[in-house]
N, C-alpha and C positions, 0 to 999 in steps of 0.2 A: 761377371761374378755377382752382379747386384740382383740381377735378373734370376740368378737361381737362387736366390734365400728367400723363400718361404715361409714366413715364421706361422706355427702353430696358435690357432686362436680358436680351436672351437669347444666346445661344451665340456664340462670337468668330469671325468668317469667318475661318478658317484654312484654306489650301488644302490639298490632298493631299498628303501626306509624300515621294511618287515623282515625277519630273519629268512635267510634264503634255507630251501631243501627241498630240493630239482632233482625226482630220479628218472633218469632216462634210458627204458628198456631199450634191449637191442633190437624188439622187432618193432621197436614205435618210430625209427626214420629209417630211410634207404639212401642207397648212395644214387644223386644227382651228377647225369653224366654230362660235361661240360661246363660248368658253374665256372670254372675257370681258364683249364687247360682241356681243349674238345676232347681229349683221348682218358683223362682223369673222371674215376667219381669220388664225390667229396658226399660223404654223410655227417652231417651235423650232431652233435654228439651233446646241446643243448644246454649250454654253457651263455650261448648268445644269449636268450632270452631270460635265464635265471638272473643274469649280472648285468641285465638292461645295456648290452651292449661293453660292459667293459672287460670280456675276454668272447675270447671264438676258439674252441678247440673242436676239431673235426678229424676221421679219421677219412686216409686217400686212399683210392688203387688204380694202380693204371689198368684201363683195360684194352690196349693195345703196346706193342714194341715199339724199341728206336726205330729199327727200320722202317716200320708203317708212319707212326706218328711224327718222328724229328725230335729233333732238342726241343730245349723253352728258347733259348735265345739269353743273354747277357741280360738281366733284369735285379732288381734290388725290392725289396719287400720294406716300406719305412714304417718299422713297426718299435714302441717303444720292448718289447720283448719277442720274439719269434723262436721256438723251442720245436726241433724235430725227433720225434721217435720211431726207425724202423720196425717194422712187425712182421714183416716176409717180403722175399726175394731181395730184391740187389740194383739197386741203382749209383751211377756215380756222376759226380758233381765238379766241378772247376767253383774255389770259394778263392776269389781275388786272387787266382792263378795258381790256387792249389789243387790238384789233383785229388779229391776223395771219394772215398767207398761209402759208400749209407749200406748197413743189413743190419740187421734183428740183433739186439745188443748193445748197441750205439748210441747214443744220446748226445746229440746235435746241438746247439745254442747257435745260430745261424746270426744272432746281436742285429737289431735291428739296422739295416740298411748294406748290410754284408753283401756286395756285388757277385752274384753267380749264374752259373749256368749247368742245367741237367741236361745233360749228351748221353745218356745210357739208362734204362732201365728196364724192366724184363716184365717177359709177359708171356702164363703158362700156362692158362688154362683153355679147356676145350671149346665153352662155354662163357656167357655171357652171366646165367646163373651161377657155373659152378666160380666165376671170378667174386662174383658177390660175397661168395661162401668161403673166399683162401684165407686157410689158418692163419691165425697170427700168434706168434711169441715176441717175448724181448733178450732170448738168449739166444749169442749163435746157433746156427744149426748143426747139426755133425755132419762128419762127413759122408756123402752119398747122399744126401736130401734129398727130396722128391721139389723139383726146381718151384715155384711161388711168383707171381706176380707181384708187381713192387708194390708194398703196399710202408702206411706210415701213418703215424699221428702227430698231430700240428695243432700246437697253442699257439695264436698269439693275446697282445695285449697293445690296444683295444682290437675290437672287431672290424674296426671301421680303418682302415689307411688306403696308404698312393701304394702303385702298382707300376715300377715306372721302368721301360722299357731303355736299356741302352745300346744294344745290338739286336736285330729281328735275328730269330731263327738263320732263315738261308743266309748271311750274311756274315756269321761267325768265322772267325779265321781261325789258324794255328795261333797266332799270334796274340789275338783276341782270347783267344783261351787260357791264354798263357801271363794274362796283362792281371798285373793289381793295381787298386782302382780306388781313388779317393771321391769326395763328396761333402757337403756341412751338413747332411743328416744321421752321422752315427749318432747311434742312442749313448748318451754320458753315461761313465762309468760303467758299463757292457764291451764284453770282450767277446769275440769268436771261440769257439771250444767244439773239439770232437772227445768226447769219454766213450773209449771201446770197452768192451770186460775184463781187456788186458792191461789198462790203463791204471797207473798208479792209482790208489785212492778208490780204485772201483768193487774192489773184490767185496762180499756179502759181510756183515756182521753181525751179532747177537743183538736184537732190540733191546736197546732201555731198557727194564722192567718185565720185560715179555720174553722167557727164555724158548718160548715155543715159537717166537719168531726170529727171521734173521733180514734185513735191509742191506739194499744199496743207495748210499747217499751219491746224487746224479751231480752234485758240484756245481751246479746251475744258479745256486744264489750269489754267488761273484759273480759267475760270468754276465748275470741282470742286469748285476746294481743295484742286487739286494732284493729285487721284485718280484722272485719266482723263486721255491726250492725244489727238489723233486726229489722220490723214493721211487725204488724198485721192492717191493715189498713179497716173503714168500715163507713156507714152512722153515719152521730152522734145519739143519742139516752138519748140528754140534761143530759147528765154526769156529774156529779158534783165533780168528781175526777181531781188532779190536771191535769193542763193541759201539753202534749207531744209534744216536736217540733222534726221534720222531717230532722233533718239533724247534724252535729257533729261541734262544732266549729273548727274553722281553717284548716279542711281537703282540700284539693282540691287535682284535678287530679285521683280522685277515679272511680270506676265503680258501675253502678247498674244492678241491676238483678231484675226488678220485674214478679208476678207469680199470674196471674188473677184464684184464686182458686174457686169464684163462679160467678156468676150475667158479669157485664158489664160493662164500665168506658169507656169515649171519654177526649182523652190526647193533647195536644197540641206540639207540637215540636220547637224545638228552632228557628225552620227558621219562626215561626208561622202556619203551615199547619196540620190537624186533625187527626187522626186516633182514633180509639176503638179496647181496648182490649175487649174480651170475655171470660169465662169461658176455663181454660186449657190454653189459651195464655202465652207466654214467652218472654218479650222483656231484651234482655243484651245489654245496651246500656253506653258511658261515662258519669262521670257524670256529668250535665247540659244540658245534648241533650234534654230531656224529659221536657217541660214546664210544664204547670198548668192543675192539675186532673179538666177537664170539668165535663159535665154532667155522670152522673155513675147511676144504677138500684138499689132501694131498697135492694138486696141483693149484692150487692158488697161486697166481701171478696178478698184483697188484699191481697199478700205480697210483702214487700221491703225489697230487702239483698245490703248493701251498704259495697262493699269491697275496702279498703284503696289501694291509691296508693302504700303504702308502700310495700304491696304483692310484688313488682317489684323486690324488692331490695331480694325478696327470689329466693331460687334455690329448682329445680327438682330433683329428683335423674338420674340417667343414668341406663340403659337396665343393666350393668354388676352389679349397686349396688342394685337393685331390686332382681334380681337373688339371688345374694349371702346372704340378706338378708332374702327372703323365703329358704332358702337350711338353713340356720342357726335355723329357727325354734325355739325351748323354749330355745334354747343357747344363745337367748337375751335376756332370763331372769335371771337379777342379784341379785333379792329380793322377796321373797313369803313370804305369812303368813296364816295361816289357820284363818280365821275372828271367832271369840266367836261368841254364842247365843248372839242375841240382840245387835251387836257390831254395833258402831252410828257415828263410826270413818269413814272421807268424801270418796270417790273416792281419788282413787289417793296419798292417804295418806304416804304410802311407799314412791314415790318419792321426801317427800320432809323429809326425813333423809338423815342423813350425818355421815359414811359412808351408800353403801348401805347395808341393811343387806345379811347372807349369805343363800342359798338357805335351806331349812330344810325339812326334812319328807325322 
């Protein structure tokens, strides 16, 4: 047990000293195939660099099948927030031996160090280009779709964590998949969360103030720990569901990230002067740089990820604790349980006994 606690000691995420506003056209990165998973490309969505490292949002797509490619293998991401949003096709996931679906509409909180494994996702296109080029939404698709390649967008906080391996690929069992999985790196106060659009609390509302718009609040600020919130942002469509305001009381000093996923918006800036996002746009800017959503296209699909100042007050790990963390491997695992047929017991559930239990099988 001694041997797997790692404690955290490297550099405090402190943002840039000058106010941030980072807009990142969609044809100024491409997606880098292999960066992490050889079958994945990951486009940088330019967040790393605006917030000197203390977020990375990027958008994925697979560009090959389970069949071709394989799962990931049993692994854990130790990030102090890690936020997934699908955007087309269909992947599915084992999260500490649950069984989930990821598609368009979903919004994921994956809580940093959540044990899982991607065994399925799809992959439709003809081409290498036309994969570059697969729609994305954040609303289920109807029925009859024209099938999409898995594609997703992925915040975390910070940029920089362990990547640490507890089952290879080929080596995955039933059992294994089926196992939830304890560790001493769950992020405090972060919980696991899947929000579908059929999920309590998800349906659209009348913005604040803005009767011309209507929001989905993503429920993401619990499931943090207070460090992340998120919006689904779009025309109104006379909602008669309560009404969502766009902001958190008493925060200040936080940052935004929004991520123009369809249509068009024209923004106003603090000094008053205009710009437009577009479709694939990425603006990380501090927050209150960004004035009042002007004029925006019938299809406008927004998102807003509003990250707390408080992020500052966290630390990165360091090149040597990264290391030694991946070389540690399932030795950072201090609790397993084989999950029963039909077990309804949450994510994550192992870490919150006391003590932890002892490894079994």
């Amino acid at each position: 047990m001694a041997e797997a606690i790692v404690p955290i000691t490297g550099r405090m995420l402190t943002l840039p000293a000058t106010p941030i506003f980072a807009l990142r056209r969609a044809g100024e990165a491409d997606y880098v195939l292999g960066a992490f998973r050889r079958w994945a490309g990951y486009k940088d969505l330019g967040a790393e660099d605006a917030t000197d490292g203390l977020a990375r949002f990027q958008h994925v797509v697979s560009f090959a099948g389970t069949a071709e490619a394989g799962r990931t293998g049993v692994h854990c991401h130790l990030a102090h927030v890690h936020i997934v949003i699908p955007t087309s096709g269909r992947g599915v996931f084992s999260y500490d031996g649950v069984i989930t679906e990821a598609v368009p509409g979903d919004i994921i909180v994956q809580h940093g160090g959540t044990i899982h494994d991607q065994f399925e996702y799809s992959y439709a296109a003809n081409s290498e280009a036309e994969n570059r080029a697969t729609p994305q939404t954040i609303e289920p698709p109807p029925p009859g779709a024209a099938p999409r390649s898995f594609g997703f967008l992925e915040l975390f906080v910070p940029r920089t964590i362990a990547d640490v391996e507890i089952i290879p690929p080929a080596k995955v069992t039933p059992d294994d998949q089926r196992t939830a999985w304890d560790h001493p790196y769950h992020a405090p106060g972060a919980n696991f969360q899947v929000q579908d659009a059929a999920s309590d609390g998800a349906a659209y509302g009348p913005v604040v103030g803005r009767p011309d718009l209507e929001a989905r609040d993503g429920r993401t600020w619990e499931s943090t720990g207070g460090l992340v919130a998120t919006w689904f942002i779009r025309p109104a469509t006379a909602s008669t569901n309560p009404p969502v305001r766009l902001g958190l009381s008493g925060e200040e000093g936080g940052l935004d990230i929004f991520y123009m996923v369809g249509g068009s918006a024209e923004f106003a800036r603090e000094a008053g002067e205009a710009f437009t996002m577009d479709a694939g746009d990425t603006l990380t800017a501090s927050q209150g740089a960004v004035g009042e959503l002007k004029g925006f296209s019938p299809d406008m699909r927004l998102i807003r990820f509003f990250i707390a100042a408080k992020a500052q007050r966290l630390r990165e790990r360091t090149a040597e604790e990264i290391e030694r963390l991946e070389a540690l491997g399932p030795r950072i695992i201090t609790g397993r349980e084989l999950r029963p047929e039909s077990d309804r017991r949450p994510v994550n559930f192992l870490s919150e006994k006391e003590p932890a239990l002892a490894i079994v099988g």
